[in-house]
BAFI-3210 file (N, C-alpha, C; in Angstrom, 3 decimals, decimal comma, padded with zeros to 6 digits):
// residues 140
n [1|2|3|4|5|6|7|8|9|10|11|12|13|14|15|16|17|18|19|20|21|22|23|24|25|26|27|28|29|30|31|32|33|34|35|36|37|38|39|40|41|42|43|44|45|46|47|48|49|50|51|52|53|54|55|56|57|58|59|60|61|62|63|64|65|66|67|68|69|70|71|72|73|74|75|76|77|78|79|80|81|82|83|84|85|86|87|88|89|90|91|92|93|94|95|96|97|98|99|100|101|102|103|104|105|106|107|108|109|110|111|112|113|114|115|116|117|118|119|120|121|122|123|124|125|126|127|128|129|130|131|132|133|134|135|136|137|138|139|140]
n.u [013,548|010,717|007,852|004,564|002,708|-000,317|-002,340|-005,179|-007,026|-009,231|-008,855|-005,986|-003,418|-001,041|002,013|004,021|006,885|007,887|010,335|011,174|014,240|015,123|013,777|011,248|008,777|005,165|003,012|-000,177|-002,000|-001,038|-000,391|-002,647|-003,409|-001,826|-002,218|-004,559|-007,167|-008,306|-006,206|-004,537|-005,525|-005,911|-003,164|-002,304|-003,586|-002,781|000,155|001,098|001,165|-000,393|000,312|002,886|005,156|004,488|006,546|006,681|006,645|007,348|007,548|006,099|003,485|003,013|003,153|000,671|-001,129|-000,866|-001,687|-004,450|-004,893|-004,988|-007,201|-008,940|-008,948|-009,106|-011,853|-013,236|-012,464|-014,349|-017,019|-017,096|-017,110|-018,997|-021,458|-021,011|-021,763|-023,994|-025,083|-025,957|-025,052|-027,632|-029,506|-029,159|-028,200|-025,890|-027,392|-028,504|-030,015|-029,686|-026,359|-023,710|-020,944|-017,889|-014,712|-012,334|-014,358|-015,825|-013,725|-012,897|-015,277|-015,660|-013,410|-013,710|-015,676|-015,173|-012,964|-014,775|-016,233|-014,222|-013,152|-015,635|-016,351|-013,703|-013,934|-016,106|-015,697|-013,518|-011,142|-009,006|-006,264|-005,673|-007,743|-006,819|-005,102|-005,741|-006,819|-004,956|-003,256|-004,107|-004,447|-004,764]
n.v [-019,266|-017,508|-016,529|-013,930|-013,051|-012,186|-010,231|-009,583|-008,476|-007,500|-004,707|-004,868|-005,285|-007,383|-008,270|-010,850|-011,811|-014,789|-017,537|-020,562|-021,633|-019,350|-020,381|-019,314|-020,267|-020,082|-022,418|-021,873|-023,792|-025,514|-023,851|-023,090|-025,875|-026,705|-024,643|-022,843|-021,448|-018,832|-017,936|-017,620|-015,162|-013,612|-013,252|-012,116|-009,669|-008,561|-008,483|-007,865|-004,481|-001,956|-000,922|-001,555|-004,406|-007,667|-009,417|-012,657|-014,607|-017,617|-017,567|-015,342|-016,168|-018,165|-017,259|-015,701|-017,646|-018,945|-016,458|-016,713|-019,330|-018,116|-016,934|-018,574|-020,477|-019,073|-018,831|-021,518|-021,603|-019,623|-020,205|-023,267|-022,930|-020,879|-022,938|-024,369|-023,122|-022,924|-019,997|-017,823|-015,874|-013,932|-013,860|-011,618|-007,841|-005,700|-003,619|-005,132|-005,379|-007,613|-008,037|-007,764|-006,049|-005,792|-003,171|-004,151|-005,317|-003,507|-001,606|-003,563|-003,975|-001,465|-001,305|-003,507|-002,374|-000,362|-001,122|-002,635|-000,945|000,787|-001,203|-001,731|000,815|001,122|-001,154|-000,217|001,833|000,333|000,510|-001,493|-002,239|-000,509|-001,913|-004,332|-003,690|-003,046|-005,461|-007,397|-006,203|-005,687|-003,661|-003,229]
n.w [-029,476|-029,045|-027,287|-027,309|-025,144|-024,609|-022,380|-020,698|-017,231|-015,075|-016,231|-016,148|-017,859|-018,834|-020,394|-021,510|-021,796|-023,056|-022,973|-023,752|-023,356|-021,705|-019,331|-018,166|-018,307|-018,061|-016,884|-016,358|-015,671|-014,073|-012,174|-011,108|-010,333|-008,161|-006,399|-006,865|-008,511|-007,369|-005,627|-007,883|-009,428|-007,336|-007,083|-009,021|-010,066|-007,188|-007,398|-010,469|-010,951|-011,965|-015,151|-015,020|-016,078|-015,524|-013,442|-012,367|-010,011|-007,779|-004,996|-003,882|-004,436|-003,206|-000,649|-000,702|-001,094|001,418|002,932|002,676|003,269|006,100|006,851|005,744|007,681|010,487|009,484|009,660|012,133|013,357|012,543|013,497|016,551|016,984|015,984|018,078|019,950|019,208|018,027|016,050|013,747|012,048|013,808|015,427|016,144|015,922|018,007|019,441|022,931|024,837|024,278|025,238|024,486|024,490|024,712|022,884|021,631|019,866|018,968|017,228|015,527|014,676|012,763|011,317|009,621|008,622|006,590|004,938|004,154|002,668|001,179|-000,405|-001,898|-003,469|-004,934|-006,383|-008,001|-009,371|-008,303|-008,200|-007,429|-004,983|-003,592|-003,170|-001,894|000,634|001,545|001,781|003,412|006,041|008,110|011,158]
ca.u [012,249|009,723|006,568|004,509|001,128|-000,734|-004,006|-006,047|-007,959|-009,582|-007,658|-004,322|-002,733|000,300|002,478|005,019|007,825|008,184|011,233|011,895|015,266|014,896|013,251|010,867|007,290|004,761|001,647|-001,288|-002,840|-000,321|-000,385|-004,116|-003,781|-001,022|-002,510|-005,647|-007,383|-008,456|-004,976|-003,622|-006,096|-005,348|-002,095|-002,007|-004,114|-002,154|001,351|001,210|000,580|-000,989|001,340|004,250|005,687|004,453|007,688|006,041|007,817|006,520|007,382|005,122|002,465|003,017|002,630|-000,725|-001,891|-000,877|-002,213|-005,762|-005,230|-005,150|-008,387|-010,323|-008,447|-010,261|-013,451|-013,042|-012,383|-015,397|-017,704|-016,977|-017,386|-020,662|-022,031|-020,990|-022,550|-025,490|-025,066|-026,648|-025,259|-028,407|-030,059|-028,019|-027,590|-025,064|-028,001|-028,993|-029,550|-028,861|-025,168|-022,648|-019,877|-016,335|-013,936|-012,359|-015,543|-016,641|-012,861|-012,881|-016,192|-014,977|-012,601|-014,472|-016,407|-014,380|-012,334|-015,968|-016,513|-013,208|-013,136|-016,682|-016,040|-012,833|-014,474|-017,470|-014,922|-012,934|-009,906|-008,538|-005,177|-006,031|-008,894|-006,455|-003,826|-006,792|-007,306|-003,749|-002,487|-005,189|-003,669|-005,259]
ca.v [-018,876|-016,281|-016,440|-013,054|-013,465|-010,399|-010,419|-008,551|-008,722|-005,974|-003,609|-005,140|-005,550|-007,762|-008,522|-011,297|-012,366|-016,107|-018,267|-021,987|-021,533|-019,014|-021,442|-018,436|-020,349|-020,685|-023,390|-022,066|-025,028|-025,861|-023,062|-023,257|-026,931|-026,453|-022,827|-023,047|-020,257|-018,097|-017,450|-017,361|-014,505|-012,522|-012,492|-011,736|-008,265|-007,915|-008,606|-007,165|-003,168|-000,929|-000,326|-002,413|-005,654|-008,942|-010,793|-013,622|-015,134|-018,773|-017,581|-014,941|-016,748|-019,349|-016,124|-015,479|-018,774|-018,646|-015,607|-017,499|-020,409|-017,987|-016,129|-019,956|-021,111|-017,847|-019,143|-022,229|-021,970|-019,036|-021,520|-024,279|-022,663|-020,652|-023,781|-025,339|-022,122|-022,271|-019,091|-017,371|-013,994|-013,455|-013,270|-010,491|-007,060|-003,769|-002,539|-006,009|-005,442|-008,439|-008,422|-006,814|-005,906|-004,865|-002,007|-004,663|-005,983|-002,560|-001,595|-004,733|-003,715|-000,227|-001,391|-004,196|-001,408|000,743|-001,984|-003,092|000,701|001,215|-002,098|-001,804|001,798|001,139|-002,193|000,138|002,873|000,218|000,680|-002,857|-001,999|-000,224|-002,575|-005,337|-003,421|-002,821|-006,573|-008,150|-005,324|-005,372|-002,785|-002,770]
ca.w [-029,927|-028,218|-027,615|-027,077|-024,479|-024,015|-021,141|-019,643|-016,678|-014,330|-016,801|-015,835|-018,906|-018,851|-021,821|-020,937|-023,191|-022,575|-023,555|-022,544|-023,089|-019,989|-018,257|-017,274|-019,118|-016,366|-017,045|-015,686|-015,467|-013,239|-010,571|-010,712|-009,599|-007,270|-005,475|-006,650|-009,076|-006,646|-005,133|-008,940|-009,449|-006,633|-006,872|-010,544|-009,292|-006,434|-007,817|-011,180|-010,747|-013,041|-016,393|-014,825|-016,231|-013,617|-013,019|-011,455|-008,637|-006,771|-003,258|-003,210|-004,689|-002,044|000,528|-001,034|-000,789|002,855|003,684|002,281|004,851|007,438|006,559|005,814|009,330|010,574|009,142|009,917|014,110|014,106|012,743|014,450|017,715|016,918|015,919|019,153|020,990|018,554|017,981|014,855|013,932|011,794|014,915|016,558|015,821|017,047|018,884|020,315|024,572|025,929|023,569|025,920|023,691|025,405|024,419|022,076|020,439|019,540|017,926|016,120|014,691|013,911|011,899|010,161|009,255|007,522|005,909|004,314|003,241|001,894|-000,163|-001,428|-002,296|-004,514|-005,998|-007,420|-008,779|-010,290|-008,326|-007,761|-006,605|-003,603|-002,597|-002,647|-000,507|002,077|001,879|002,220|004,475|006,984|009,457|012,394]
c.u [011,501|008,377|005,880|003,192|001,146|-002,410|-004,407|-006,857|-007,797|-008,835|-006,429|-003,765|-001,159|000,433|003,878|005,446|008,230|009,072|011,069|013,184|015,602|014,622|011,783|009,393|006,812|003,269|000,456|-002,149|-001,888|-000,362|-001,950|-004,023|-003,001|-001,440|-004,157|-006,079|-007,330|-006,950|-004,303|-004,352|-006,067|-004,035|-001,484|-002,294|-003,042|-000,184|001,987|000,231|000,175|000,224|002,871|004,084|005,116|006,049|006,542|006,734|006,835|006,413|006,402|003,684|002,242|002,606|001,020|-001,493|-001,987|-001,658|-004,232|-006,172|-005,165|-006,639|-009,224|-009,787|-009,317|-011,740|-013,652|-013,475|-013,713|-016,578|-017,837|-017,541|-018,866|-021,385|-022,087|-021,925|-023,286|-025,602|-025,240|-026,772|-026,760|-029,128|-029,704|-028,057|-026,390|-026,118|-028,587|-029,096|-029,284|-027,064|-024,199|-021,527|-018,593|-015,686|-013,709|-013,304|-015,606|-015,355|-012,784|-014,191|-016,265|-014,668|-012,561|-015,011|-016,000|-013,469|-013,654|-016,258|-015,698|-013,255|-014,320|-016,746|-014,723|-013,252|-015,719|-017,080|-014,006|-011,709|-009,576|-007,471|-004,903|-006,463|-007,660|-005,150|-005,097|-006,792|-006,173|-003,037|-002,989|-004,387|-004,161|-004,512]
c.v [-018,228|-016,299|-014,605|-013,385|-012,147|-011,025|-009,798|-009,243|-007,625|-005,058|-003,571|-005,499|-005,738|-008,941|-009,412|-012,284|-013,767|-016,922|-019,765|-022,476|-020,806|-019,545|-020,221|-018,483|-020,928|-021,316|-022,871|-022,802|-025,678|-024,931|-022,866|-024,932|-027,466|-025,578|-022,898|-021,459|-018,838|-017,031|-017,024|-015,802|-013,344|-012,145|-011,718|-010,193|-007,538|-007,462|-007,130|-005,512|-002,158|-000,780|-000,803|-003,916|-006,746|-009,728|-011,736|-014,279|-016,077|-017,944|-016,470|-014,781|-017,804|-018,144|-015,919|-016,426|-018,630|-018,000|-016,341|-018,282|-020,167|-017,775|-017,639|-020,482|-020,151|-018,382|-019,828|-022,388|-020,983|-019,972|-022,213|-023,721|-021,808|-021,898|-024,718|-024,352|-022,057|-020,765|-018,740|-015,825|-013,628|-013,007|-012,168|-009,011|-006,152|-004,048|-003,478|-005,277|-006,232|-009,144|-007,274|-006,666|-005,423|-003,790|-003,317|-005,269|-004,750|-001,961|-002,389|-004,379|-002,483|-000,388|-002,286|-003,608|-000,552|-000,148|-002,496|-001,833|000,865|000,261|-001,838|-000,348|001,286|-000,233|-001,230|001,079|002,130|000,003|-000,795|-003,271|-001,782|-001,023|-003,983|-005,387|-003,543|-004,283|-007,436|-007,419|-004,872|-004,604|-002,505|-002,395]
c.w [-028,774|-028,325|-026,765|-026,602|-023,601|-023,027|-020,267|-018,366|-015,500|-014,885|-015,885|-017,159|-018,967|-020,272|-021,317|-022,381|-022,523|-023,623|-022,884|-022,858|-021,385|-019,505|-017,798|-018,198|-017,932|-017,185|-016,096|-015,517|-013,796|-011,766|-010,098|-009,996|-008,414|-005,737|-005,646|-007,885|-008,626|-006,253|-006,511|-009,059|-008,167|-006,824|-008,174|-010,608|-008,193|-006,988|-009,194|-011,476|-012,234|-013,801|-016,079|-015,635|-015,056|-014,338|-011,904|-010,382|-007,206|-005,242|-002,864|-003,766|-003,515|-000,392|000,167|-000,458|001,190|004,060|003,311|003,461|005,891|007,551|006,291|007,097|010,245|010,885|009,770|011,953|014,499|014,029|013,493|016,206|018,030|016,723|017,182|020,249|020,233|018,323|016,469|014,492|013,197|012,467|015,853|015,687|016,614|018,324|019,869|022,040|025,134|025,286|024,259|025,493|024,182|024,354|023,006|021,029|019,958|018,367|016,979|015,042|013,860|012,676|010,487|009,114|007,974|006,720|004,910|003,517|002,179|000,274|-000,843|-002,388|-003,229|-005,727|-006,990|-008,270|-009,311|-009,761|-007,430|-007,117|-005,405|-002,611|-002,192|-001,709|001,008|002,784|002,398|003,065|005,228|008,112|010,555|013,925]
res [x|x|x|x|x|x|x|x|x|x|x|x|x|x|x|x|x|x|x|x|x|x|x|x|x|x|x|x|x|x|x|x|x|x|x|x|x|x|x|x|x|x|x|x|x|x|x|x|x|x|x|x|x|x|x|x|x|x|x|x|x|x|x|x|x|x|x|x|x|x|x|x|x|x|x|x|x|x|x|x|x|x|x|x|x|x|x|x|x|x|x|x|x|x|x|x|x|x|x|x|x|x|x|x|x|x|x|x|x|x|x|x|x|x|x|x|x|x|x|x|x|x|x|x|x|x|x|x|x|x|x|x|x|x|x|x|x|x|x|x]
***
C-alpha cells in the first residue's frame, strides 16, 4: 500500500511516495523531536531544490543540525565573553574613535556585510535557494 503526501512550503513543492514496506516513512514528529524543527525546516529548503524530488537522507540532516551547533557555539562563546568584558555592541559603532579595528576586524566586517545584503536581498525576492546556499556555504 502507498500513500501519496503532497506540501508545500516557501514554494517548494514536494510530492513523496511513501511505503512501509520500503521502510522509506519518515515521522515528523519524530525528526522534529530528535533535530529539532528549526533544523527540519532548513534542511527541507535547503535539501529539497526547486522542481526536484527530496530524497531525504538522516546524515545530512544530522550535518545541518551540526552546522546549527556551530553557529549557537558561536553565539554562545561571543556572549559569554562580552558579558565578561561588559561590552555592549549597542554602544559601538564602525565609526566609533576610540574602536581600533585591525586589517582582520575590518575584512570580517566586509564580509558580514555583504553576506547580510545578499541574504536580505534574495529573502525579499523570494529566492530561498540561493539565500540558503549564502548561509550554509559561508565562503569567506
Amino acid at each position: 500500500m502507498f500513500w501519496f503526501t503532497y506540501f508545500s512550503c516557501f514554494g517548494l513543492h514536494i510530492l513523496v511516495v511513501l511505503s512501509r514496506s520500503l521502510g522509506n516513512v519518515v515521522n515528523h514528529e519524530e525528526v522534529i523531536e530528535r533535530y529539532g524543527a528549526d533544523t527540519l525546516r532548513f534542511y527541507l529548503l535547503w535539501a529539497g531544490k526547486q522542481w526536484d524530488d527530496l530524497k531525504f537522507v538522516w546524515d545530512e540532516l544530522n550535518n545541518v543540525k551540526k552546522m546549527f551547533n556551530i553557529l549557537w557555539d558561536v553565539y554562545v562563546f561571543s556572549t559569554t565573553y562580552m558579558s565578561l568584558d561588559e561590552f555592549n555592541p549597542e554602544n559601538t559603532s564602525e565609526h566609533d574613535n576610540n574602536m581600533v579595528l585591525r586589517d582582520e576586524d575590518k575584512w570580517i566586517i566586509s564580509k558580514s556585510n555583504l553576506l547580510a545584503m545578499e541574504v536580505e536581498d534574495d529573502l525579499n525576492n523570494a529566492f530561498f535557494f540561493p539565500c540558503l546556499n549564502w548561509l550554509f556555504f559561508i565562503n569567506f
